[in-house]
PDB file with SEQRES, HELIX, SHEET and CRYST1 records, atoms N, CA, C and O in Angstrom:
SEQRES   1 A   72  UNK UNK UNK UNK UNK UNK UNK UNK UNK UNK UNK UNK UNK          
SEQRES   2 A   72  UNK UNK UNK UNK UNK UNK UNK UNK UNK UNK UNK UNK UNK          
SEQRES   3 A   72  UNK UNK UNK UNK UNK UNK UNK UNK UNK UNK UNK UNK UNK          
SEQRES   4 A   72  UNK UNK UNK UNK UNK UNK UNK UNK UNK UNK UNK UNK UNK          
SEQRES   5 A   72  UNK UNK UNK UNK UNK UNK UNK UNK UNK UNK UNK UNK UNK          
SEQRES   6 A   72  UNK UNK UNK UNK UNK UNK UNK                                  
HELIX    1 AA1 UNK A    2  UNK A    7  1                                   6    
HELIX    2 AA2 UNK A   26  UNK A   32  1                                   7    
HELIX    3 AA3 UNK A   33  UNK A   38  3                                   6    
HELIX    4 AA4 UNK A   54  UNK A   71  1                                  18    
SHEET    1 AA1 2 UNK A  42  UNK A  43  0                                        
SHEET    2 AA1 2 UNK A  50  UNK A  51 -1                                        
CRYST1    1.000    1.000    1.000  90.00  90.00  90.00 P 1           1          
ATOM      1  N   UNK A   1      80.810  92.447  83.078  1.00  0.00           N  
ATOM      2  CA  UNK A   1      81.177  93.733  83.642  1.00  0.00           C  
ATOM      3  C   UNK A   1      81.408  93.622  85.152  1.00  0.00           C  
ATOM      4  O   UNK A   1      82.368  94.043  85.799  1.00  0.00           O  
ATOM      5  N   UNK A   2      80.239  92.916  85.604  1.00  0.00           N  
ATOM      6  CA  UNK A   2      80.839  92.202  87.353  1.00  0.00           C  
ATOM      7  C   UNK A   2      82.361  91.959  87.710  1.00  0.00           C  
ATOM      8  O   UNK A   2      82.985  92.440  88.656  1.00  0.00           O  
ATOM      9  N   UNK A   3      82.818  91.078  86.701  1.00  0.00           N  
ATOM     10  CA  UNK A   3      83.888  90.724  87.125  1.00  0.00           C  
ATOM     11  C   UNK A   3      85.122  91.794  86.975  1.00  0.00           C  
ATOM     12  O   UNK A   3      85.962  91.936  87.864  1.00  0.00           O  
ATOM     13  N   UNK A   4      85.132  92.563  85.688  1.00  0.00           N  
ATOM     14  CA  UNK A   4      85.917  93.532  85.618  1.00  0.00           C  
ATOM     15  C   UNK A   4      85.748  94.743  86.735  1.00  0.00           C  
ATOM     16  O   UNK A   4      86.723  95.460  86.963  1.00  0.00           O  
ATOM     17  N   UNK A   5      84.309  94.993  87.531  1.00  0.00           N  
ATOM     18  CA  UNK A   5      84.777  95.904  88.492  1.00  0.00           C  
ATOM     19  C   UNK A   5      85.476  95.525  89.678  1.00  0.00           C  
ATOM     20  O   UNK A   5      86.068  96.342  90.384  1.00  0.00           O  
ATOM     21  N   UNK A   6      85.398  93.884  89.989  1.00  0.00           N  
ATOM     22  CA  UNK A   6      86.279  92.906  90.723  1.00  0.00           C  
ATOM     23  C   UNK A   6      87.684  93.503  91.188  1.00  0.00           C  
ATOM     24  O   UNK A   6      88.163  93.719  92.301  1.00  0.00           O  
ATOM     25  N   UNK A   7      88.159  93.684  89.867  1.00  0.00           N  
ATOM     26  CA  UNK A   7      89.346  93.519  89.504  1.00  0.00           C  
ATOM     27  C   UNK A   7      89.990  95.121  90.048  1.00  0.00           C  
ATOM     28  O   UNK A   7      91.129  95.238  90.500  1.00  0.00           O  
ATOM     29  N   UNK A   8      89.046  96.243  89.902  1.00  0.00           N  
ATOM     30  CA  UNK A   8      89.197  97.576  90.577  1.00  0.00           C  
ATOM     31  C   UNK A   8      88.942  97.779  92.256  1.00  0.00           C  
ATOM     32  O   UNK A   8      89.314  98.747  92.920  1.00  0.00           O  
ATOM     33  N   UNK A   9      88.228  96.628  92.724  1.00  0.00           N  
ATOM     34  CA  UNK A   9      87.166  96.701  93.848  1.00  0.00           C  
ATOM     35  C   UNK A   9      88.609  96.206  95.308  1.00  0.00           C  
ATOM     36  O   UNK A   9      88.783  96.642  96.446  1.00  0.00           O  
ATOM     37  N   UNK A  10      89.300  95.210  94.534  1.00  0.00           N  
ATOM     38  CA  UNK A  10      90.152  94.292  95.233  1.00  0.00           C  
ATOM     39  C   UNK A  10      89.351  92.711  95.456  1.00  0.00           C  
ATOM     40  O   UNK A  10      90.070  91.748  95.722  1.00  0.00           O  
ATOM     41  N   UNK A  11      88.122  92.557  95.353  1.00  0.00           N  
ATOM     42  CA  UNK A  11      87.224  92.098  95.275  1.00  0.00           C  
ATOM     43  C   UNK A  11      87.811  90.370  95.255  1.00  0.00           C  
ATOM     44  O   UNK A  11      87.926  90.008  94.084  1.00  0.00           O  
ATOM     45  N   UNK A  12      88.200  89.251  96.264  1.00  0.00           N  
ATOM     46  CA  UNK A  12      88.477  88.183  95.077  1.00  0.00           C  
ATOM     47  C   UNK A  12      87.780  87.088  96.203  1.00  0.00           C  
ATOM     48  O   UNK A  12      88.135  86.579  97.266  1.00  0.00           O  
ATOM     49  N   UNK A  13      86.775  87.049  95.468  1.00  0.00           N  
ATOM     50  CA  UNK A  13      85.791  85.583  96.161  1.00  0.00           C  
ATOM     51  C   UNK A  13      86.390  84.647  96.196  1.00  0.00           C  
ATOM     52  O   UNK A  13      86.376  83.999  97.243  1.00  0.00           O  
ATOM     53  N   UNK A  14      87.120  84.213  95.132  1.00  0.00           N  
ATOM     54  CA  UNK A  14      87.167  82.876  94.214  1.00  0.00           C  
ATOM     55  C   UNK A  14      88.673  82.088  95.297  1.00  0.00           C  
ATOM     56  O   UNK A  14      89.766  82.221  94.746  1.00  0.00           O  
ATOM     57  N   UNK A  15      88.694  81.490  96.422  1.00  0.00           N  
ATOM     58  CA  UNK A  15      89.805  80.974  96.946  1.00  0.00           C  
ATOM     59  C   UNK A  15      90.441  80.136  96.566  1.00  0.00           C  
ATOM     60  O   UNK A  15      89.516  79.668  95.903  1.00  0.00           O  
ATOM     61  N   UNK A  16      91.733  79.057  96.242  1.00  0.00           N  
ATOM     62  CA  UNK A  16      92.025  77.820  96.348  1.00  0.00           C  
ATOM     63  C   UNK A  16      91.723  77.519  97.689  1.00  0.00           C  
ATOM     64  O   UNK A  16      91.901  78.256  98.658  1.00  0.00           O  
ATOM     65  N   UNK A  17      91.140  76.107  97.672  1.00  0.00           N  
ATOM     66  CA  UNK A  17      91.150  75.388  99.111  1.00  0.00           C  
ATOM     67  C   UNK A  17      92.336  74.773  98.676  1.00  0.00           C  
ATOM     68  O   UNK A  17      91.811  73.948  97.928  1.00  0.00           O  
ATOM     69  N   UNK A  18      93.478  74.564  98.586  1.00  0.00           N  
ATOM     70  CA  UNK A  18      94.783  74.118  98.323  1.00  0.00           C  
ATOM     71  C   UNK A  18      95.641  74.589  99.095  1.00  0.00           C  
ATOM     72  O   UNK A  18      96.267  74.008  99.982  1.00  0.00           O  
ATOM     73  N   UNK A  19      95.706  76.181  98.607  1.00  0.00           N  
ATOM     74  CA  UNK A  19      96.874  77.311  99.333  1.00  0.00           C  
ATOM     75  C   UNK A  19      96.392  78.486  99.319  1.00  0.00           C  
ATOM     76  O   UNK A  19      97.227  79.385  99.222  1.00  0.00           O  
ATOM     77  N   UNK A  20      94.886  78.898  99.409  1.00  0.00           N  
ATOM     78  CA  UNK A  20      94.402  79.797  99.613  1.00  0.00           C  
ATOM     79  C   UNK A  20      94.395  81.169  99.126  1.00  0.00           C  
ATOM     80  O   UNK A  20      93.728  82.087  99.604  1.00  0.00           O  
ATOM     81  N   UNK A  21      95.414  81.250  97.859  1.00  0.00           N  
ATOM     82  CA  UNK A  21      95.188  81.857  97.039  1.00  0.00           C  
ATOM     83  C   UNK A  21      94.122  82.516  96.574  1.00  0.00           C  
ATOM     84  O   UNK A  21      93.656  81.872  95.634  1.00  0.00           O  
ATOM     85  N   UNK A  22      93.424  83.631  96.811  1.00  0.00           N  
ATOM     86  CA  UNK A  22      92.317  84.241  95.706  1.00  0.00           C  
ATOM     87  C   UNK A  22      92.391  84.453  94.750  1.00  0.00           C  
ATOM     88  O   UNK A  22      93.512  84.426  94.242  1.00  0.00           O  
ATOM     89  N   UNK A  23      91.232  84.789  93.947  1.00  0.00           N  
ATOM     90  CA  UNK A  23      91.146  85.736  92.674  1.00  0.00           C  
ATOM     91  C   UNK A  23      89.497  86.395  92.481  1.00  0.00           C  
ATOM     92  O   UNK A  23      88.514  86.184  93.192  1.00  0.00           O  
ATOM     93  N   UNK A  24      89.605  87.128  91.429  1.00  0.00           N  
ATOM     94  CA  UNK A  24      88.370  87.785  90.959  1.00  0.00           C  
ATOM     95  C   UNK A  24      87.672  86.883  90.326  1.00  0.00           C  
ATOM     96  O   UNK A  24      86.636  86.804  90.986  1.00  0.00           O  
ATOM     97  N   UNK A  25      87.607  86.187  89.489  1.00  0.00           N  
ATOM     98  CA  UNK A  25      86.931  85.064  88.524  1.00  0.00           C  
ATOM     99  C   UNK A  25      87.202  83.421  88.867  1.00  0.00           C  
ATOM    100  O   UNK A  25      88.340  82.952  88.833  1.00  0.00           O  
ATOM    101  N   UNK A  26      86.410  82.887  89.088  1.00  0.00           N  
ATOM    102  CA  UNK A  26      86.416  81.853  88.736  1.00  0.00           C  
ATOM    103  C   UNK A  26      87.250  80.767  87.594  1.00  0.00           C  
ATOM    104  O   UNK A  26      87.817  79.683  87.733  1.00  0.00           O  
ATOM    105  N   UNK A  27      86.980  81.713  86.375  1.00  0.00           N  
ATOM    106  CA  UNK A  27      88.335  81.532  85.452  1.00  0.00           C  
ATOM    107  C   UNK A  27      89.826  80.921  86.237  1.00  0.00           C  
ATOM    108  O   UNK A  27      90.396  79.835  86.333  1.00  0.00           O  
ATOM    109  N   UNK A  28      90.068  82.493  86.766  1.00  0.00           N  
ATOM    110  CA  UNK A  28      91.213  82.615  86.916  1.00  0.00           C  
ATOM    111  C   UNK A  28      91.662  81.657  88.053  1.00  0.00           C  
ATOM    112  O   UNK A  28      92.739  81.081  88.200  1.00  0.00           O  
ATOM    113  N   UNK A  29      90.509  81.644  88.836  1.00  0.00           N  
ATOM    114  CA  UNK A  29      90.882  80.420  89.919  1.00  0.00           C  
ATOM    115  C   UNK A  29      91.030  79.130  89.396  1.00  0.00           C  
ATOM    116  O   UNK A  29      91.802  78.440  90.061  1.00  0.00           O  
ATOM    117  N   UNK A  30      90.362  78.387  88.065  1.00  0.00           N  
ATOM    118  CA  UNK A  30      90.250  77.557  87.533  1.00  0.00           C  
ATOM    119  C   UNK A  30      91.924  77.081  87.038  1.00  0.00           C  
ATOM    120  O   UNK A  30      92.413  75.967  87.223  1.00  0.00           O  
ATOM    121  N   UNK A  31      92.480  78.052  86.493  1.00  0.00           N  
ATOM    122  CA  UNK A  31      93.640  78.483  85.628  1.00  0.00           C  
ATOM    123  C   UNK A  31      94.525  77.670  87.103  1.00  0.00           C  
ATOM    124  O   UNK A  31      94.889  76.526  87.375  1.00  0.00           O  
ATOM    125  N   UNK A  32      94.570  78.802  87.662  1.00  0.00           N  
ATOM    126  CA  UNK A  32      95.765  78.495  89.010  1.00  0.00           C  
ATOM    127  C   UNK A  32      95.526  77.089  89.564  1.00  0.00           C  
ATOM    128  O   UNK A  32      96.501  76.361  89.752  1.00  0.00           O  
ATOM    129  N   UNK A  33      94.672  76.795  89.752  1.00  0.00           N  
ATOM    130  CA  UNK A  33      94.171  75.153  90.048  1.00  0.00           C  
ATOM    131  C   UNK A  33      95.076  74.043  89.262  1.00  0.00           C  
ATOM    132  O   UNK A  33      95.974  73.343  89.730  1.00  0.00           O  
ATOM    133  N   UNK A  34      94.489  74.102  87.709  1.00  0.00           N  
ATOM    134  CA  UNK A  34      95.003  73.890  86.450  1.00  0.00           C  
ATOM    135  C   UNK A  34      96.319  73.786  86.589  1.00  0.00           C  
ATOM    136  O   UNK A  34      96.702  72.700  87.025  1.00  0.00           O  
ATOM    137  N   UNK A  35      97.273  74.726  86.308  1.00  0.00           N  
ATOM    138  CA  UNK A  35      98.689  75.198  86.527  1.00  0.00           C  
ATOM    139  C   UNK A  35      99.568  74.868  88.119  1.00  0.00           C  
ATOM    140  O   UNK A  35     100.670  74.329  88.214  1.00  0.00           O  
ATOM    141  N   UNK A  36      98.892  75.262  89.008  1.00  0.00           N  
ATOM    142  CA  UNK A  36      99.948  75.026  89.996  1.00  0.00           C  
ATOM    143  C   UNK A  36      99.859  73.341  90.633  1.00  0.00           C  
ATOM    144  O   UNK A  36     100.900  72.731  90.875  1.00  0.00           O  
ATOM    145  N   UNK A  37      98.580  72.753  90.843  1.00  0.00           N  
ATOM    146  CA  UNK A  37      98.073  71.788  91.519  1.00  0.00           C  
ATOM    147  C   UNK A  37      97.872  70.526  90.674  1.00  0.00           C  
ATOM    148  O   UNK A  37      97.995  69.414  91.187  1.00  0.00           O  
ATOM    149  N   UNK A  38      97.551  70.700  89.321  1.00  0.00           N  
ATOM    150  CA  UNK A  38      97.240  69.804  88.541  1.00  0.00           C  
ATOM    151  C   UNK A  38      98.499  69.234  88.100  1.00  0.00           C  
ATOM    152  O   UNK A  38      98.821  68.082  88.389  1.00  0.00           O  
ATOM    153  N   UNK A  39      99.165  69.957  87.459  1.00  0.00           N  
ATOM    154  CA  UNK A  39     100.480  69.963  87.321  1.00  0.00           C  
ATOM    155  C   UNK A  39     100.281  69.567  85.583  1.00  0.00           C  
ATOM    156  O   UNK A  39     101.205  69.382  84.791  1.00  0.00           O  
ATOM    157  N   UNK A  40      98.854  69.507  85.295  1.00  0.00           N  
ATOM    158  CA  UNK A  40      98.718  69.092  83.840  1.00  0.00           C  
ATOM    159  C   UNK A  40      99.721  69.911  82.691  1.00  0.00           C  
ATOM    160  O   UNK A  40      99.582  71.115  82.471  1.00  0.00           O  
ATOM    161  N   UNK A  41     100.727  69.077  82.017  1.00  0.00           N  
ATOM    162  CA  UNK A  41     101.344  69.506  80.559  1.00  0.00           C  
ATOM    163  C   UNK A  41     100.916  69.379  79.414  1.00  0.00           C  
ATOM    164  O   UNK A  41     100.453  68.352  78.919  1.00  0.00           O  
ATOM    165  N   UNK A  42     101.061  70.559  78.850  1.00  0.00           N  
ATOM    166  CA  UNK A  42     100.706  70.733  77.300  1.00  0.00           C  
ATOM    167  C   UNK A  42     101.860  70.703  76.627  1.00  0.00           C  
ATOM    168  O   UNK A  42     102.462  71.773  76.715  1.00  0.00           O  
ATOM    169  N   UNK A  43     102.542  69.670  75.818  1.00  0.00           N  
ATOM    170  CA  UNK A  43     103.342  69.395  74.957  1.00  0.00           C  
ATOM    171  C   UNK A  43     103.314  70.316  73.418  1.00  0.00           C  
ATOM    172  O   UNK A  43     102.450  70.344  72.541  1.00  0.00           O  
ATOM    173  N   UNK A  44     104.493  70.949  73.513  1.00  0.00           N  
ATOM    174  CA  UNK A  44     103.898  71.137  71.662  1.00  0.00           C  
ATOM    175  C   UNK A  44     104.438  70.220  70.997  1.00  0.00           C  
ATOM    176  O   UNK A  44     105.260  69.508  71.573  1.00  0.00           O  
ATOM    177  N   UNK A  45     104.104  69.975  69.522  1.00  0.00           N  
ATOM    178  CA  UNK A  45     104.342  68.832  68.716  1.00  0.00           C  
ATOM    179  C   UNK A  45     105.319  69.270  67.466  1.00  0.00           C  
ATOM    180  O   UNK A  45     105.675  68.500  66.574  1.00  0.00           O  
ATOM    181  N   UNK A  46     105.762  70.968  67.598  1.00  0.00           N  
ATOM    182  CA  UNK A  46     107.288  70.996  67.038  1.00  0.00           C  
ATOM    183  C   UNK A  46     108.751  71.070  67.402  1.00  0.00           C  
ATOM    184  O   UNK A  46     109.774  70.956  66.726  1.00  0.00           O  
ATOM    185  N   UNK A  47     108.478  71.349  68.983  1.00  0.00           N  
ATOM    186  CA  UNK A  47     109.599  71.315  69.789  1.00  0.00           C  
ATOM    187  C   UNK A  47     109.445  70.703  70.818  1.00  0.00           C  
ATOM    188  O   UNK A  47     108.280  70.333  70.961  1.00  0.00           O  
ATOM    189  N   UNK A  48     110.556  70.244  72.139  1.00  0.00           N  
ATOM    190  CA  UNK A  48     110.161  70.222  73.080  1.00  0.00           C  
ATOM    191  C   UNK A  48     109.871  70.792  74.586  1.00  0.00           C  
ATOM    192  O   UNK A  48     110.092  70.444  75.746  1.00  0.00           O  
ATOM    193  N   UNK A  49     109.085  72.147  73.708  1.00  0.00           N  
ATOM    194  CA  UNK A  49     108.704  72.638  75.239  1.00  0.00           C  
ATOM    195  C   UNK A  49     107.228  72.370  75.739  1.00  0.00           C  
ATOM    196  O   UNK A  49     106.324  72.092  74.951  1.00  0.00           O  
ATOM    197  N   UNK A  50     107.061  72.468  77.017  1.00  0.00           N  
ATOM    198  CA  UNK A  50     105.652  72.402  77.203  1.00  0.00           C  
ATOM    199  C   UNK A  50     105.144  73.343  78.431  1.00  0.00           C  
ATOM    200  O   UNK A  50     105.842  73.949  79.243  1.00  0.00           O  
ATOM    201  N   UNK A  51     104.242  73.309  78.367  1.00  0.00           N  
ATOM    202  CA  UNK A  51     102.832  73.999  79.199  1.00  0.00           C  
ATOM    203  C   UNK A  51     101.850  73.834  80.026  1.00  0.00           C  
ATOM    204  O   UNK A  51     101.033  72.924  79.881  1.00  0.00           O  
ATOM    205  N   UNK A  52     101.812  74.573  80.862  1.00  0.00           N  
ATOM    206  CA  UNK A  52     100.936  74.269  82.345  1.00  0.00           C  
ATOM    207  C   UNK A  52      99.236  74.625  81.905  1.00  0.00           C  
ATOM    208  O   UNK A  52      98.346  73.904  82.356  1.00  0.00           O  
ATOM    209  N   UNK A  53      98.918  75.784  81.002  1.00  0.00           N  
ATOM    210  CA  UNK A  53      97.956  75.870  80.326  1.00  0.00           C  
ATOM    211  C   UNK A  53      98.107  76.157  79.025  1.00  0.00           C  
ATOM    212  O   UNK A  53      98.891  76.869  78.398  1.00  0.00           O  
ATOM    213  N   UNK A  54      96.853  75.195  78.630  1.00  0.00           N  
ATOM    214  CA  UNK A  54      96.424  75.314  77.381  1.00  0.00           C  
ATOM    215  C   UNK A  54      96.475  76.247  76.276  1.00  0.00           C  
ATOM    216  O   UNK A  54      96.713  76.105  75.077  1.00  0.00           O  
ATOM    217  N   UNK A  55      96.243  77.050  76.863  1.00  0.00           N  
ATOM    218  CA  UNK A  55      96.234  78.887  76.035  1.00  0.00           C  
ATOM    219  C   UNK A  55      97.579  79.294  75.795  1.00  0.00           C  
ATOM    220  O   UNK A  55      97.910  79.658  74.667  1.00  0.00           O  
ATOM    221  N   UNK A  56      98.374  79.271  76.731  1.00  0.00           N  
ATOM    222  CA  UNK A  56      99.853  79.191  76.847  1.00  0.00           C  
ATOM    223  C   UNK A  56     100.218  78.189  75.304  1.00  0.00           C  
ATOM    224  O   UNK A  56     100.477  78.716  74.222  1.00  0.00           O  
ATOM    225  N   UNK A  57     100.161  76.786  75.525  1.00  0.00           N  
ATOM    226  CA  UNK A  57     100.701  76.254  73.926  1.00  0.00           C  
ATOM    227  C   UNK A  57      99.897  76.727  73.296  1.00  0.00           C  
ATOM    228  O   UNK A  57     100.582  77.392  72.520  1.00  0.00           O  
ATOM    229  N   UNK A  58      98.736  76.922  72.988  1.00  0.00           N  
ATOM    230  CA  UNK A  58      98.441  77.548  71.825  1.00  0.00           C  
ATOM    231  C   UNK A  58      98.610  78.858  71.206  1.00  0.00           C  
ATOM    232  O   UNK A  58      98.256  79.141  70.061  1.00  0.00           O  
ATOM    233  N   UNK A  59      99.033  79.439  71.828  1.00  0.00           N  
ATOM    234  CA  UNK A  59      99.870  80.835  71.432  1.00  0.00           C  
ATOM    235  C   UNK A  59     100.994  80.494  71.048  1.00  0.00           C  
ATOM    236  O   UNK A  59     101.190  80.950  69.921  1.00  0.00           O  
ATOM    237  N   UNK A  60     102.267  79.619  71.616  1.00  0.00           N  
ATOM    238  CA  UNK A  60     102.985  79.302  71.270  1.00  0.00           C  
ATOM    239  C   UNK A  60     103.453  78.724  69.849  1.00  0.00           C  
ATOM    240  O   UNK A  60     104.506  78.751  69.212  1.00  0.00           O  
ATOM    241  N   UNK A  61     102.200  78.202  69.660  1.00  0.00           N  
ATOM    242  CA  UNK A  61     101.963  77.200  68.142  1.00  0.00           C  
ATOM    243  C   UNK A  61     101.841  78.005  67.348  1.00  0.00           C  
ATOM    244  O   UNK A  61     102.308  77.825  66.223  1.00  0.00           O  
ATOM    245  N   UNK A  62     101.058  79.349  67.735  1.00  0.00           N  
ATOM    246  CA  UNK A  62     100.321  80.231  66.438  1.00  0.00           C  
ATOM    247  C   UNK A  62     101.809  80.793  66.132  1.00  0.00           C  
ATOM    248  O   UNK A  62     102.223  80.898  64.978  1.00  0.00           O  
ATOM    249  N   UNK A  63     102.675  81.189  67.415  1.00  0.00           N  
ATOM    250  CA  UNK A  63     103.685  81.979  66.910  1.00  0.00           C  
ATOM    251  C   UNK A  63     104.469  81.014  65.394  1.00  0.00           C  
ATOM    252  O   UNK A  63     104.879  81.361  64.287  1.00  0.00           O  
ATOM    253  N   UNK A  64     104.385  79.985  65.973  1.00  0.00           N  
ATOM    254  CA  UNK A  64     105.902  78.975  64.979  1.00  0.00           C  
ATOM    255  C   UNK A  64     105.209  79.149  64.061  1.00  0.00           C  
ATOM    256  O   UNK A  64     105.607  80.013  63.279  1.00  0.00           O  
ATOM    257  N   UNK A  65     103.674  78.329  63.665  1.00  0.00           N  
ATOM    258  CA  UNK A  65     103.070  78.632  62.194  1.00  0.00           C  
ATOM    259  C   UNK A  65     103.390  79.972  61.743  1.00  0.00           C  
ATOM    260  O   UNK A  65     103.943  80.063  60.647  1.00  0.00           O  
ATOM    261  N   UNK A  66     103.196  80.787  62.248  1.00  0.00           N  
ATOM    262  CA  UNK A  66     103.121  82.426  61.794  1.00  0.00           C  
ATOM    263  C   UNK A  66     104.699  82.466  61.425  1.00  0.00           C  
ATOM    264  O   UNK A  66     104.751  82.788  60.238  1.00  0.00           O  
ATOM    265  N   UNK A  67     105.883  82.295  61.887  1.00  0.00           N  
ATOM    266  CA  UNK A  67     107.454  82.245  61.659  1.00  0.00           C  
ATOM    267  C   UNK A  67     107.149  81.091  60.383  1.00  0.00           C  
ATOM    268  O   UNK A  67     107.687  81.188  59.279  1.00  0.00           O  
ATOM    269  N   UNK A  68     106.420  80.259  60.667  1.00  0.00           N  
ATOM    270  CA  UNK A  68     106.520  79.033  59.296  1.00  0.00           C  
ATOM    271  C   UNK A  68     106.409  80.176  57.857  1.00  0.00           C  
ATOM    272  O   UNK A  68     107.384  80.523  57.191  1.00  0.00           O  
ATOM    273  N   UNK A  69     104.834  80.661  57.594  1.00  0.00           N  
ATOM    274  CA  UNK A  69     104.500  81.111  56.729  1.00  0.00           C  
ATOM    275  C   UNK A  69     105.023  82.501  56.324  1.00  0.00           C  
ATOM    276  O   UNK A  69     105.059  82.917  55.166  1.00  0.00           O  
ATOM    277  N   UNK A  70     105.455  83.219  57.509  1.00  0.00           N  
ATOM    278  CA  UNK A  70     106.582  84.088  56.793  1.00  0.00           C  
ATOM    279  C   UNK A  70     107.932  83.581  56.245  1.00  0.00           C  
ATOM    280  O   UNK A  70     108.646  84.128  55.405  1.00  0.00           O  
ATOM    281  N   UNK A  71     108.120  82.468  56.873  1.00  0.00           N  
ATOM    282  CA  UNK A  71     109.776  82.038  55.970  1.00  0.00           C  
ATOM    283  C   UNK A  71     109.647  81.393  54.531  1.00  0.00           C  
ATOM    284  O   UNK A  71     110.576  81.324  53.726  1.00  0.00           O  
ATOM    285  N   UNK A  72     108.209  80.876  54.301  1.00  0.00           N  
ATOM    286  CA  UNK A  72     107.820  80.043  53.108  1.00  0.00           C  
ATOM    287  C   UNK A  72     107.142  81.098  51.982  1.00  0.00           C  
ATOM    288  O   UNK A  72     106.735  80.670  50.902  1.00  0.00           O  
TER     289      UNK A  72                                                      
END                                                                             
């Protein structure tokens, strides 16, 4: 609940020492770290697109299975 009044408060502790970016959560600072700095890709394994986070391909995946099992 802390963090969600964050998010009303303007509230954002959480800096990059990179580019100084804030946020409310830790999460979310984690994420932007992850994504902009890491530069880490998530490949999917039916096409070739890919992803800066994780959560990102895996949504992606659920969609195609979900298009799979409605076409079958």
């Amino acid at each position: 609940m802390k963090d969600h009044i964050k998010t009303h408060s303007g509230e954002k502790p959480f800096v990059c020492n990179k580019c100084q970016k804030a946020y409310t959560t830790k999460r979310s600072l984690e994420r932007h770290i992850e994504s902009e700095h890491q530069k880490i890709k998530y490949a999917c394994d039916f096409c070739d697109k890919t992803y800066s986070r994780k959560d990102k391909l895996r949504e992606h995946i659920k969609k195609i299975l979900l298009n799979k099992s409605v076409l079958n």
